[in-house]
Every structure is written in structure tokens, then in C-alpha cells.
C-alpha positions as a Python dict, from the first residue, in 0.01 Angstrom:
ca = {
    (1, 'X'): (0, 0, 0),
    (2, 'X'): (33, 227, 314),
    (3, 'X'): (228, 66, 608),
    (4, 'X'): (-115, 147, 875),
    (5, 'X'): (-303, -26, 573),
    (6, 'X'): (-162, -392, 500),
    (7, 'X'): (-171, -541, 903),
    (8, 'X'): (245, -608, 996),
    (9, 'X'): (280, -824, 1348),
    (10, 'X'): (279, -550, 1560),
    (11, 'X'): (150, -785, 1841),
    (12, 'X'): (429, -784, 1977),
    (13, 'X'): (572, -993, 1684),
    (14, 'X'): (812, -919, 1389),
    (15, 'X'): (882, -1102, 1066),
    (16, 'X'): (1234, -1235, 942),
    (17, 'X'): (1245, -1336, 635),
    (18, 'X'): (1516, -1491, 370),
    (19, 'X'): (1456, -1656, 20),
    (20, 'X'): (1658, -1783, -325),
    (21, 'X'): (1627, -1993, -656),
    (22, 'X'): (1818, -2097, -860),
    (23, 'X'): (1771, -2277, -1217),
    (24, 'X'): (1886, -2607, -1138),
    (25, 'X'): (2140, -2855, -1266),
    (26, 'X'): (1959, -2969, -1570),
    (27, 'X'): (1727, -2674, -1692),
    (28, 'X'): (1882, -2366, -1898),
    (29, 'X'): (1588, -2127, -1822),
    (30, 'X'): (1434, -2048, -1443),
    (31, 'X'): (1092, -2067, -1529),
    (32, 'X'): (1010, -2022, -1136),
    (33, 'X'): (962, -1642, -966),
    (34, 'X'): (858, -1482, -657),
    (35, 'X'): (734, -1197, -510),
    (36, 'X'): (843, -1055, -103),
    (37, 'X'): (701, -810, 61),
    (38, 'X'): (681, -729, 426),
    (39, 'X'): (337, -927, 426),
    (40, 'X'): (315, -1103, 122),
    (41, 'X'): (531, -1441, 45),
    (42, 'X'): (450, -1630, -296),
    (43, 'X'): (638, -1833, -509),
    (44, 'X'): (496, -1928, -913),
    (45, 'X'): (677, -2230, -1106),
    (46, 'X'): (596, -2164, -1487),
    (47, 'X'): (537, -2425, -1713),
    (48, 'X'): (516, -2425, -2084),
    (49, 'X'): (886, -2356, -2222),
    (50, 'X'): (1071, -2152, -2444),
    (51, 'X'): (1038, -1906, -2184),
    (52, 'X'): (654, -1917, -2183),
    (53, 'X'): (690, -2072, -1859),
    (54, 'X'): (880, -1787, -1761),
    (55, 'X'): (636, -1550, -1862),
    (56, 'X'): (358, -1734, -1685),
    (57, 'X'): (522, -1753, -1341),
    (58, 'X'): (614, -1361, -1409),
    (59, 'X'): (303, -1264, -1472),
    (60, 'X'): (97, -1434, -1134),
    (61, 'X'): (378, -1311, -912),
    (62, 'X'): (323, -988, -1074),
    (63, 'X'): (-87, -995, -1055),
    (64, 'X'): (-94, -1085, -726),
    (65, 'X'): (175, -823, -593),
    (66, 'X'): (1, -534, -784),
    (67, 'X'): (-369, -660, -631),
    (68, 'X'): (-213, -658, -308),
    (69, 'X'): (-70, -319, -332),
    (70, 'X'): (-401, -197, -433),
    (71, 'X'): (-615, -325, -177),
    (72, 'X'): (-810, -17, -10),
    (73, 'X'): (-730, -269, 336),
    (74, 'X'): (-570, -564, 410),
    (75, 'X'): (-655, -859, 114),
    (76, 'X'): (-950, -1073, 157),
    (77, 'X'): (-970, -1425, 27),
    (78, 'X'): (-1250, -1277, -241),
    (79, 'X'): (-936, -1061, -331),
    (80, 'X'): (-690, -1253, -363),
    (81, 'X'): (-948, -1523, -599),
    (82, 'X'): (-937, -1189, -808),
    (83, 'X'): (-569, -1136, -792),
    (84, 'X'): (-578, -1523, -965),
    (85, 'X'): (-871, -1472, -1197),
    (86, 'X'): (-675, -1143, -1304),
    (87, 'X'): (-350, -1325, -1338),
    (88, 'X'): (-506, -1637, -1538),
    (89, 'X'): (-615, -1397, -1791),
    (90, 'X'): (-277, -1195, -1852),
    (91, 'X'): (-137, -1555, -1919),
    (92, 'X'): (-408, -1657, -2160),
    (93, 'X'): (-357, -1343, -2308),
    (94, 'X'): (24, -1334, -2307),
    (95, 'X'): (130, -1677, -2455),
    (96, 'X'): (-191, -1767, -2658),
    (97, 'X'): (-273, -2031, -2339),
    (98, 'X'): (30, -2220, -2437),
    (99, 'X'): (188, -2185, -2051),
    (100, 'X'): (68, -2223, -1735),
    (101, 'X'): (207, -2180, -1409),
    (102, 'X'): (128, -2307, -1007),
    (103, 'X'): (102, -2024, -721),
    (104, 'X'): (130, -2084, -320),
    (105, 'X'): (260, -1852, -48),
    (106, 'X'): (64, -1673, 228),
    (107, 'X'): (-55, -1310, 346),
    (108, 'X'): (-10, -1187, 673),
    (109, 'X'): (-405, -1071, 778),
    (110, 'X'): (-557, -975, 1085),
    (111, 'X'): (-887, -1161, 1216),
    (112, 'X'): (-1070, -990, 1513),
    (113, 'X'): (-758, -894, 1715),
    (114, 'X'): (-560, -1193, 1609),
    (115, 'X'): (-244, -1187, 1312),
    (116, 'X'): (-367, -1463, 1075),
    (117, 'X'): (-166, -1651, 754),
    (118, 'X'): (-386, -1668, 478),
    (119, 'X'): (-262, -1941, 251),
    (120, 'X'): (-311, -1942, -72),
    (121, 'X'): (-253, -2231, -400),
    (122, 'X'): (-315, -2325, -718),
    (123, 'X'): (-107, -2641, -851),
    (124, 'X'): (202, -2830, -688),
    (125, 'X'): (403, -2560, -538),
    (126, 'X'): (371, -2631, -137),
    (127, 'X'): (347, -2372, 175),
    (128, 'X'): (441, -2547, 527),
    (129, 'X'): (470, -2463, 851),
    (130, 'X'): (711, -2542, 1122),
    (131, 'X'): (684, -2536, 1479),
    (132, 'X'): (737, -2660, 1825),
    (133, 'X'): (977, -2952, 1608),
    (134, 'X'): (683, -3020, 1363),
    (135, 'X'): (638, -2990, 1013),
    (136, 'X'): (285, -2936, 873),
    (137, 'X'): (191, -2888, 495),
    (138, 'X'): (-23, -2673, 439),
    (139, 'X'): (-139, -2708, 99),
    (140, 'X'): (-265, -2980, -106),
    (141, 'X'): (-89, -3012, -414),
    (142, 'X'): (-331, -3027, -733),
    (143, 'X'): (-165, -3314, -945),
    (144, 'X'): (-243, -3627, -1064),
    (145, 'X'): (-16, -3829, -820),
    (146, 'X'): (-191, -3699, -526),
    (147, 'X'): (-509, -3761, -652),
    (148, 'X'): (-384, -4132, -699),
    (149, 'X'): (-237, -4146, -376),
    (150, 'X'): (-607, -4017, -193),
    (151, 'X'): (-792, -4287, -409),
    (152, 'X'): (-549, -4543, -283),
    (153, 'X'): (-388, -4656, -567),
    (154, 'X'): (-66, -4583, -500),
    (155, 'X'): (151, -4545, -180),
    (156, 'X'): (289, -4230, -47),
    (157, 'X'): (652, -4377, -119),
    (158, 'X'): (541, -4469, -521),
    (159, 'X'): (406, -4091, -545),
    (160, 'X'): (766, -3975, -521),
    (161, 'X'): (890, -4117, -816),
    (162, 'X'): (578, -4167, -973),
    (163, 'X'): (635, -4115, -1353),
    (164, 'X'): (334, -3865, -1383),
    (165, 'X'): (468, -3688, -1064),
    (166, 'X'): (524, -3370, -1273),
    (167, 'X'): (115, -3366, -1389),
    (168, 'X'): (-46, -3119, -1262),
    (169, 'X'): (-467, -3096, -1258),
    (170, 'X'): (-537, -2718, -1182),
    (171, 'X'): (-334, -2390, -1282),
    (172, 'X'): (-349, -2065, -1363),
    (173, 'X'): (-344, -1968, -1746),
    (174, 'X'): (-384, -2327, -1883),
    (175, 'X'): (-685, -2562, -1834),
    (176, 'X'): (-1041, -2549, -1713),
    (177, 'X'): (-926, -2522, -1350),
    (178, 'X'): (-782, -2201, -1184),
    (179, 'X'): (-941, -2139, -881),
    (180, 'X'): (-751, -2127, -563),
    (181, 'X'): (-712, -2339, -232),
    (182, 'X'): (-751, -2111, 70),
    (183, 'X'): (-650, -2173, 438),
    (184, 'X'): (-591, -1985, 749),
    (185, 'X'): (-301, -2046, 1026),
    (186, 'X'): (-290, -1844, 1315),
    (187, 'X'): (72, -1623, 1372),
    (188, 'X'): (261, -1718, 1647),
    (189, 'X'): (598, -1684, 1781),
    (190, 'X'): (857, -1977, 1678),
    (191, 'X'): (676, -2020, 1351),
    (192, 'X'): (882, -2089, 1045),
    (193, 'X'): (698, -2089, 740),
    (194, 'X'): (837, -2219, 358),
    (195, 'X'): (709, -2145, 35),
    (196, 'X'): (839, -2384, -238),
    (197, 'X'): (829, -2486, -603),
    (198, 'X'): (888, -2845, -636),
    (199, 'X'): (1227, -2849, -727),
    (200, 'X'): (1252, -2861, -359),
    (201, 'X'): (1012, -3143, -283),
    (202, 'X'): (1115, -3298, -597),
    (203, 'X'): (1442, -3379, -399),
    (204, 'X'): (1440, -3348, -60),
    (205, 'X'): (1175, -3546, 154),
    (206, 'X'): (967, -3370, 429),
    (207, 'X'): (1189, -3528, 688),
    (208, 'X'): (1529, -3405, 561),
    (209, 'X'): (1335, -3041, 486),
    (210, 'X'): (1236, -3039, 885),
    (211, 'X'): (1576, -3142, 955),
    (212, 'X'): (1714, -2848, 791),
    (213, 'X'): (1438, -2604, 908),
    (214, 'X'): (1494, -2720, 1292),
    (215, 'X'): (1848, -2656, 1249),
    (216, 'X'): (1853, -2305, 1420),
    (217, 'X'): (1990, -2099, 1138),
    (218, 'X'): (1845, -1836, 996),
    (219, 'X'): (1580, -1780, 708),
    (220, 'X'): (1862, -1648, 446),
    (221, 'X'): (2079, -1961, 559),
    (222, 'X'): (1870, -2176, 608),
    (223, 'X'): (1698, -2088, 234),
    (224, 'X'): (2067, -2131, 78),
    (225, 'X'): (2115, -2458, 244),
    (226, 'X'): (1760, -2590, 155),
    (227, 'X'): (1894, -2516, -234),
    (228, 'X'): (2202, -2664, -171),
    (229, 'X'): (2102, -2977, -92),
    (230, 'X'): (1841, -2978, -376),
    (231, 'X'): (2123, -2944, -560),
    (232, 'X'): (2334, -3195, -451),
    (233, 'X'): (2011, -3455, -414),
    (234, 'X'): (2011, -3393, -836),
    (235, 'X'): (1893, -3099, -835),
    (236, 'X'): (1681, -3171, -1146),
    (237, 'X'): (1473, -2843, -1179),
    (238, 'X'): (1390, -2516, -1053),
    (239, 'X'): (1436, -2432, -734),
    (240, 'X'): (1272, -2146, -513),
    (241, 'X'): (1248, -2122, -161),
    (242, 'X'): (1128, -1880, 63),
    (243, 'X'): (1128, -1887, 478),
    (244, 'X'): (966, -1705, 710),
    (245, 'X'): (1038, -1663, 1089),
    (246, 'X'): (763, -1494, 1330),
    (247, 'X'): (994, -1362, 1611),
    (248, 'X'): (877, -1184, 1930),
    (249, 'X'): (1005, -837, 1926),
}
């Protein structure tokens, strides 16, 4: 897509931006991929293996960045839903619905004369947002452990290390459920924004992730030390992280 086409924070505003995965201490494929653009953030954590997962997490990433590019203006929410309705299919298609994979990140839009995130998820990959010292999810994970934890059956300390913490209720290529989870945040300067498989959330708790995002370094940095402590906190799967910094120019 044309620069004058796909909205860029020209209020004013400029994006930094830094992101990194890596497979893990106990996995011997990365089933998790990503796609960056200069508006478009997203991170897809495959599941299936034998590379299927792979291939599912390859594919969405790949769905949504080529329905981006081809927007005639910036993206709408009706197409993005096609981006996932398009990428659930090639999945389907691709591994015989043997592999599935989660999708979150945002779009950078622009509402009236306001820069907007558009948020976007399907499954337990997160999106938050930082600022002014405060960490705010922005997503709500589809799994079976949150679900448990809204009903009130378990506490928000069991759904950590909840057995069926890795159970996942909606995703794209596997299942009945594959429609998205949109919401809008407006763009400000200060914000940091992370997009995340759960190999990071797995590990780290929402406290030591503000901790690290407060920390004044920037997005590349601050990506590699997110993974490193993943790593060193066990650093049992994936991990792929993505941050975001809306700077005044």
C-alpha cells in the first residue's frame, strides 16, 4: 500500500518500533511468526506440530499482511474480519484442518481527525498497552482458563498454572470459532504497546512485564530483555514479542 494511503502518525507523532522470538528452551520448531510494518503489528502462535503449527501461524501473518497491503484505504474492522476469514481458509486448506493458530496485534487507523489502534484477536496471544506507569490488556484471551476464571471457579493466581492453561476455545483454521475480538485505543504520545504469544505470559507475570516496559529502554531492548527473562523464568515455549513506542516528533 501507498504511504498517503495506510494513515502513519503524522500528528505530530512517530512510531518506534523493535520486536524478536525465539523458539524456546524446550521446543525444536518456532511454531510462532509475525508480521511489521510501519502500521501493522501482529504476532500468530501456531499450533498443531510437525511443523503444521508453523504453517498455520505463517499463513495468518501472511493473510493479514497481504489484505492490508491491498486495502484501496486504510483497513476497516469488516476488513480485517476478512483478512481472518481468508486466513482460516488457507489453513483448512493447507494442513487438512489439522493446525490452528491464535492472532493479536493492532493497526494504526485514523477516526475523524484522531490516530486510532485498532486491536485485533483470535485465541491467547495478548496486545497491551502501557502508559503514564500503567499496564492495560487489551485483549481477552479465548481459552478455557479464562473462561473458568470469569465463571468464578478458579482464582486469577490458579489460572496461571492451571493444567488446561494451554486450551484454547477460538482460532483460526481449527474449530467452529474464528471470528475476531475488535477494540479501539486512541494514539497518544508515551504509549508503549506489546504484542505477545504466550510464551511470554506463560512466564513472566503482568507485574514483572510492566516492570520491564517502564524501564526506559528502548523497543529493540526492551523486546530482547522481555525474551530474556522468558528464558531464564523456563522459558518453556515460543516466544515473540513485539513493542511499540508512539513518540512526539
Amino acid at each position: 500500500m501507498d504511504d498517503e494511503q495506510q494513515p502513519r502518525p503524522d500528528h505530530g507523532l512517530y512510531l518506534d518500533y523493535g520486536y524478536g522470538s525465539h523458539v524456546g528452551l524446550r521446543r525444536e520448531l518456532n511454531e510462532d511468526s509475525s508480521v511489521v510494518t510501519d502500521s501493522l503489528f501482529a504476532v500468530a502462535d501456531g499450533m498443531g506440530g510437525h511443523e503444521a503449527g508453523e504453517v498455520a501461524s505463517a499463513l495468518a501473518v501472511q493473510a493479514l499482511a497481504e489484505g492490508w497491503d491491498a486495502a484501496p484505504g486504510p483497513i476497516t474492522r469488516v476488513e480485517l474480519q476478512a483478512c481472518l476469514d481468508d486466513a482460516d481458509e488457507r489453513i483448512r486448506e493447507a494442513t487438512d484442518a489439522k493446525a490452528g493458530t491464535t492472532l493479536t496485534g493492532a493497526v494504526l487507523v485514523e477516526a475523524g481527525q484522531r490516530l486510532q489502534w485498532l486491536v485485533f484477536n483470535i485465541g491467547d496471544s495478548r496486545t497491551y498497552l502501557h502508559q503514564d506507569g500503567r499496564l492495560r490488556q487489551l485483549t481477552r484471551d479465548h481459552s478455557q482458563v479464562q473462561e473458568m476464571f470469569e465463571s468464578g471457579m478458579i482464582t486469577a493466581e490458579e489460572l496461571r498454572d492451571h493444567p488446561n492453561r494451554n486450551v484454547i476455545t477460538r482460532a483460526l483454521g481449527a474449530g467452529d470459532l474464528f471470528s475476531g475480538d475488535y477494540t479501539m485505543a486512541p494514539v497518544e504520545a508515551g504509549q508503549r504497546l506489546l504484542i505477545c504469544s504466550d510464551g511470554l505470559t506463560g512466564e513472566l507475570t503482568d507485574q514483572q512485564i510492566a516492570d520491564i516496559l517502564d524501564a526506559g529502554r528502548s523497543p529493540q531492548d526492551t523486546v530482547d530483555w522481555l525474551i530474556h527473562q522468558a528464558l531464564r523464568e523456563g522459558g518453556r515455549d515460543n516466544v515473540t514479542v513485539i513493542v511499540v513506542d508512539v513518540r512526539e516528533g
